[in-house]
C-alpha atoms as one frame of an Amber mdcrd trajectory, in Angstrom:
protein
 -15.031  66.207 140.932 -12.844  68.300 142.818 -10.453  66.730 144.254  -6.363
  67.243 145.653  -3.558  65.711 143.396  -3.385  62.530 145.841  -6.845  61.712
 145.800  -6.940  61.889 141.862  -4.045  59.653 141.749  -6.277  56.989 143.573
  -9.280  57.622 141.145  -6.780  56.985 138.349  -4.966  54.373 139.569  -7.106
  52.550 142.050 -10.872  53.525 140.749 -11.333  53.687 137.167  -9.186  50.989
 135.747 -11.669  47.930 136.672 -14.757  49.775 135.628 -12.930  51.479 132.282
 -11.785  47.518 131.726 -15.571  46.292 132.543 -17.373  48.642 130.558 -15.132
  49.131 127.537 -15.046  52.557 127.852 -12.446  55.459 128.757 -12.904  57.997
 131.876 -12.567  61.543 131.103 -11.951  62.792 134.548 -12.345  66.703 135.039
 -10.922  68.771 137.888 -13.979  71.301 139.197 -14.605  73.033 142.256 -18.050
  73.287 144.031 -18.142  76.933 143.948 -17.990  76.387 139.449 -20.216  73.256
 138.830 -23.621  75.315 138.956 -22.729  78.020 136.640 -20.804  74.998 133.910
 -23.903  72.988 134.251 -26.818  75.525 133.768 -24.631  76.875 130.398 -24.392
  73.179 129.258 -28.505  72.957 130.268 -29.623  75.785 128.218 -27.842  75.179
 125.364 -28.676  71.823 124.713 -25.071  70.528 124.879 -24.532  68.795 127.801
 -20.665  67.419 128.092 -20.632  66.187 131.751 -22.143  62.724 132.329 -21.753
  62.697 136.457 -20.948  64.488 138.535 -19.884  64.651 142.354 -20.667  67.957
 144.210 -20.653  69.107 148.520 -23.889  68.431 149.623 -24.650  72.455 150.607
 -24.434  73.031 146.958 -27.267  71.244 145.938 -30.305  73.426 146.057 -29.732
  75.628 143.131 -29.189  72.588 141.190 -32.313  71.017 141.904 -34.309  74.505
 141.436 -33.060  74.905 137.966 -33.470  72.248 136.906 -30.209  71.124 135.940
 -30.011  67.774 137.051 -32.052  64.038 136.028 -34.346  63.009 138.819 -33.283
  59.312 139.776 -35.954  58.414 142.131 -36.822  55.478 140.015 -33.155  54.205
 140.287 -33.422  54.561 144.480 -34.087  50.856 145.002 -30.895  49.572 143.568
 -29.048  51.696 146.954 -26.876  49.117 148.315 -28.889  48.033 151.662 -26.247
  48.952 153.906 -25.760  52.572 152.825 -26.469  54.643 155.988 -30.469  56.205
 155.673 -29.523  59.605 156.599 -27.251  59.402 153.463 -29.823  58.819 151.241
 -32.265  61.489 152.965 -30.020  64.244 152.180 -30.248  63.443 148.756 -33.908
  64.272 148.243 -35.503  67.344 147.621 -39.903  67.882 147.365 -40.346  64.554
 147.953 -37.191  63.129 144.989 -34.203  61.522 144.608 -32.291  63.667 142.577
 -28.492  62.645 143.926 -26.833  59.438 145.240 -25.077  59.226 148.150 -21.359
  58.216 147.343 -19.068  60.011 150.139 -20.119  61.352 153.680 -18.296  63.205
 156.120 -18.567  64.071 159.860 -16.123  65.967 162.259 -14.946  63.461 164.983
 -12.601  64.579 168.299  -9.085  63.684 167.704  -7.442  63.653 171.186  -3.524
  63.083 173.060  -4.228  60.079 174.803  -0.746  60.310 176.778  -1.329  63.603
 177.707  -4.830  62.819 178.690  -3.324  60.165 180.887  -0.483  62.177 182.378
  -2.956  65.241 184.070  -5.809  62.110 184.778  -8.239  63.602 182.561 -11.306
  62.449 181.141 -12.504  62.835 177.456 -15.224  65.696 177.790 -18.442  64.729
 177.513 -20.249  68.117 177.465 -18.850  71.361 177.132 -18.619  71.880 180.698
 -16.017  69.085 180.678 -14.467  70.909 177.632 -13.652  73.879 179.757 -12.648
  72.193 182.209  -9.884  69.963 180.175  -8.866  73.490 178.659  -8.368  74.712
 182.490  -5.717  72.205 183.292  -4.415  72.237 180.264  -3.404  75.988 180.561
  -2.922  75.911 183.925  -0.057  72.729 183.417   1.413  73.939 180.178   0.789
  77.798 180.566  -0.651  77.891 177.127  -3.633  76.394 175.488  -3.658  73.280
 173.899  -7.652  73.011 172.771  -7.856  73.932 169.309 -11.072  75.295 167.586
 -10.893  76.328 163.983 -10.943  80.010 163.827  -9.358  80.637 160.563 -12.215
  82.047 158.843 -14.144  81.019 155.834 -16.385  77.858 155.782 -14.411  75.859
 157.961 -15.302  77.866 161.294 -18.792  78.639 159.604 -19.487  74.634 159.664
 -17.706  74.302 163.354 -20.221  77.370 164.656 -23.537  75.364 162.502 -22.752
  72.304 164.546 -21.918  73.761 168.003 -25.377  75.918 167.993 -27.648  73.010
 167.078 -25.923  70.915 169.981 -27.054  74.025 171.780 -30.617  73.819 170.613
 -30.683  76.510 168.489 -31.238  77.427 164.417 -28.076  78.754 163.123 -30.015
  80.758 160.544 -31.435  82.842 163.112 -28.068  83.725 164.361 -30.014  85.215
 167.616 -31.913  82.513 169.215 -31.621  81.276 172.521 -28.651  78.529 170.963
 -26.532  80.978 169.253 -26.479  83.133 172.656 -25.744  79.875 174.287 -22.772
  79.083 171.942 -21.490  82.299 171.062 -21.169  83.276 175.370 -19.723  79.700
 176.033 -16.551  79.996 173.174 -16.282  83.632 174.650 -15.263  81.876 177.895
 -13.541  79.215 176.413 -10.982  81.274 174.072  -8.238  82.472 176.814  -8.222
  78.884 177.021  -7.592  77.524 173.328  -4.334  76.870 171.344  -2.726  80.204
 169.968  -2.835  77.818 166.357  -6.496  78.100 166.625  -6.906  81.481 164.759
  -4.616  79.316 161.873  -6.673  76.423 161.878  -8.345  74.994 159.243  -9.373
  70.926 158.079  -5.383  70.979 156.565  -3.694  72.961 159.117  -5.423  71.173
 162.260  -3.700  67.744 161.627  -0.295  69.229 161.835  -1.171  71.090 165.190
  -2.229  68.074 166.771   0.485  65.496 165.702   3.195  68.412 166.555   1.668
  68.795 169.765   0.305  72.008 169.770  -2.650  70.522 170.361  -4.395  67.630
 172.403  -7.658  67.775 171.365  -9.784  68.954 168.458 -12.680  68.122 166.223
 -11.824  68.034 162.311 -12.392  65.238 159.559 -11.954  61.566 159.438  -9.379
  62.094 156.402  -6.723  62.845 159.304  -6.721  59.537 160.614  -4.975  58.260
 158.190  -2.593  61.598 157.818  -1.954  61.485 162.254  -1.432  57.974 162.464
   0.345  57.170 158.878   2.506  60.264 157.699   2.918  61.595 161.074   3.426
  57.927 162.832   1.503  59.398 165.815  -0.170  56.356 167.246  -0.802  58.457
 170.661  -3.383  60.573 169.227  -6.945  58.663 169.498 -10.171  59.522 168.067
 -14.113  59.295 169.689 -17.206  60.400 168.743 -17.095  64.114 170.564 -19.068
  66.067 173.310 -22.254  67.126 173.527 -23.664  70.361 173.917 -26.510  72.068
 177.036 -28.950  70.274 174.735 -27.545  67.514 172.579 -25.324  65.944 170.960
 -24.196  66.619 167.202 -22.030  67.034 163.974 -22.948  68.125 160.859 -23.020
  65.617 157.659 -20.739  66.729 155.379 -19.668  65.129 152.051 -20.341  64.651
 148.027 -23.147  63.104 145.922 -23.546  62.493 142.660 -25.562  63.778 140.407
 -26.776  63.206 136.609 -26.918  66.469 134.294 -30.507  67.071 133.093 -30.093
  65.671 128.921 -26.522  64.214 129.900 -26.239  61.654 126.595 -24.687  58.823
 129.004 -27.035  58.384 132.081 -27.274  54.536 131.645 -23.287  54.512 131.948
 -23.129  56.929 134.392 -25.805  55.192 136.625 -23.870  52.031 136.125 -20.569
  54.147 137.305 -22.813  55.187 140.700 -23.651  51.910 141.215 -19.903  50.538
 141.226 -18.409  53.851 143.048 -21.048  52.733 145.323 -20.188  49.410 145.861
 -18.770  47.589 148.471 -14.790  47.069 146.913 -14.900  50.562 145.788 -15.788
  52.241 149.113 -13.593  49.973 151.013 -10.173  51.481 148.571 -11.796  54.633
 149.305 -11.497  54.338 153.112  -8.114  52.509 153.463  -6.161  54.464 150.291
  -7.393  58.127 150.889  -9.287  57.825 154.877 -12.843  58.976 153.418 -15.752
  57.575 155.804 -17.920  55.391 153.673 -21.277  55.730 152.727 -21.174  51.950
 153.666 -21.458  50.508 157.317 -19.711  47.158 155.543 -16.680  48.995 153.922
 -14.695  48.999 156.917 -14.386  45.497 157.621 -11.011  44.942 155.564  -8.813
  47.982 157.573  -5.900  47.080 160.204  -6.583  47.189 163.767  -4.939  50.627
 164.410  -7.329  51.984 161.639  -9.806  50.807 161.957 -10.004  51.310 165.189
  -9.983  55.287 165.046 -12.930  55.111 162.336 -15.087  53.545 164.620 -15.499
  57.443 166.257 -16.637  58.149 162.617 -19.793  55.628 162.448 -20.656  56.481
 166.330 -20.739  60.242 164.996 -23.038  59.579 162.013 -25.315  58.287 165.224
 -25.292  61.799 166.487 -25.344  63.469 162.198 -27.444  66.497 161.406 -27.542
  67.411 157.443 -27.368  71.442 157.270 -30.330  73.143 155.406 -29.769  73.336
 151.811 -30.077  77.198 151.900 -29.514  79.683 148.816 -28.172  81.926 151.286
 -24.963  79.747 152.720 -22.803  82.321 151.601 -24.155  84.888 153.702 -24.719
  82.967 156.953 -20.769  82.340 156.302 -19.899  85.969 155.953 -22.134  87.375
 158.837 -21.472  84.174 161.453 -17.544  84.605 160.454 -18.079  88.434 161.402
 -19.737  87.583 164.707 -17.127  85.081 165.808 -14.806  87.747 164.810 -16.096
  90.653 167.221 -17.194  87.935 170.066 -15.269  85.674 170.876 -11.522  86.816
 169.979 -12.627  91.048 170.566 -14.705  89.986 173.128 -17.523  92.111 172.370
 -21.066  92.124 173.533 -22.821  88.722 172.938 -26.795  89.495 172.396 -25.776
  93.254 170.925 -23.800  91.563 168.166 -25.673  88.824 167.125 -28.822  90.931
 167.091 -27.079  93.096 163.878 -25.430  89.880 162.387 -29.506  88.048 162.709
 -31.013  91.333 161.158 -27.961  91.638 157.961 -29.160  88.112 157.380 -32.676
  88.637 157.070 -31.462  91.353 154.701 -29.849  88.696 152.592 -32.518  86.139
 152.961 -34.848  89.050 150.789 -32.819  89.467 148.660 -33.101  86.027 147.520
């Protein structure tokens, strides 16, 4: 897994015990980035020495895996999914018709808004983006600076915000030219005089601080700040919903880990036993309350306090609205060239169609090279 220092003191304090105690056995946990786990696992593949028993990896990485064959296929082990893991979950684990992961933690962007200051100009939560501009408007217009934040730091972060505002706008990000991207790419040129100066700074870490220090009153980032706002920040006037939809629907990208078996790992029947109880009910519910992860679980939420659990209701009314991004070989590029676009449109404030027209054809490039 790869995980922060805070969430691996849960996994070793909270997670493994019962199961090491149950099973008789000892955890060897390893720290591993996404980016690493392909290259680690095809090496242990090929040379018939495979050291990892599960693993957890983001679910854009999963492609490669399944194309190499690096990894057990576990479609024969689909029927002992707990019944109330969420479908779309499972869906995004299968590839040509198999299960080949297991869902274990999901993710989707929610709105985190300033109720109080919401209340003070008698505003609405948007709805739609024309509502977003709007709220923006007074916002300016009362403060004299912006106080909408949209994550513009770069990098995957405003890659995954762009994926999820062009769909809402009916359009294939991969194309980078269609009718949505225009859409999209015209309506955040329009909305940027408007936006927090933080924005170009923000990122999933960075955006919780801008909001609870009022930088901010409004922005979309992961459920995991919940618990950050509310708890470390004691910020009980910032709220959370669902979001806004776009000019043709409404929607936010699934995010989140699976698990996976190595292809010849010499402990599947443990580590299948080990999805099984990360997957369980108990499990998933420390999960949500000790670290703020959404659950792959519509029961795990039942044990949280009210002011908790209350802001993770927006997370189970977004999985409603949840989209799972194509498992492309070419993410990296689509981040590059959409991160390039943003770049010249909306903060240089460069032609719209003229720009994405070069960005669509240096990813077509890509897409042959594959």
């Amino acid at each position: 897994m790869g995980l922060g220092e805070a969430e691996w003191k849960v996994m070793r304090e909270e997670i493994f015990p019962p199961f090491e105690k149950e099973a008789k056995v000892k955890i060897e946990a390893i720290q591993m980035e996404a980016a690493d786990l392909p290259q680690v696992l095809e090496a242990q593949v090929e040379a018939g020495r495979v050291k990892i028993d599960l693993f957890a990896q983001d679910n854009m990485q999963l492609a490669y895996l399944v194309n190499r064959g690096l990894i057990e296929d576990l479609s024969e082990y689909e029927k002992e999914i707990p019944e109330t893991v969420i479908p779309a979950l499972v869906e995004a684990c299968r590839f040509k018709g198999k299960l080949y992961f297991m869902p274990y933690r999901p993710n989707v962007q929610i709105v985190y808004y300033n109720r109080e200051k919401f209340e003070n100009y008698q505003l609405d939560l948007p709805r739609d983006w024309e509502d977003l501009l709007e709220v923006a408007r007074v916002f300016k217009q009362e403060e004299g600076k912006g106080k909408i934040l949209f994550k513009a730091y770069g990098g995957a972060p405003t890659a995954t915000q762009l994926y999820e505002w062009i769909v809402s706008a009916g359009g294939d990000p991969f194309s980078l030219n269609d009718e949505g991207c225009v859409k999209t790419f015209a309506f955040l040129q329009e909305l940027w005089p408007f936006v927090s100066a933080d924005s170009i700074r923000a990122k999933f870490d960075t955006s919780n601080e801008y909001i609870a220090r009022d930088s901010a009153y409004l922005m979309q980032n992961w459920p995991f700040g919940i618990r950050i706002i509310v708890e470390e920040y004691a910020k009980t006037d910032i709220e959370t919903y669902h979001g806004f939809s776009g000019p043709v629907r409404e929607a936010h990208v699934i995010g989140g880990e699976v698990l996976g078996i190595p292809r010849g790992a010499e402990k599947k029947e443990l580590a299948l036993k080990f999805i099984r109880y990360l997957q369980s009910r108990e499990v998933q519910g420390k999960l949500v309350n000790k670290l703020g992860w959404p659950s792959v679980r519509t029961d795990a939420y039942e044990e949280m306090t009210g002011l908790m659990r209350e802001r993770f209701k927006a997370v189970n009314e977004a999985l409603e609205y949840g989209v799972l991004r194509k498992n492309v070989s070419y993410w990296d590029d689509y981040v590059k060239y959409v991160n390039d676009a943003f770049t010249q449109i909306v903060i240089r404030g460069e032609p719209v169609e003229e720009t994405l027209d070069y960005y669509h054809d240096q990813l077509e490039a890509a897409k042959r090279r594959m």
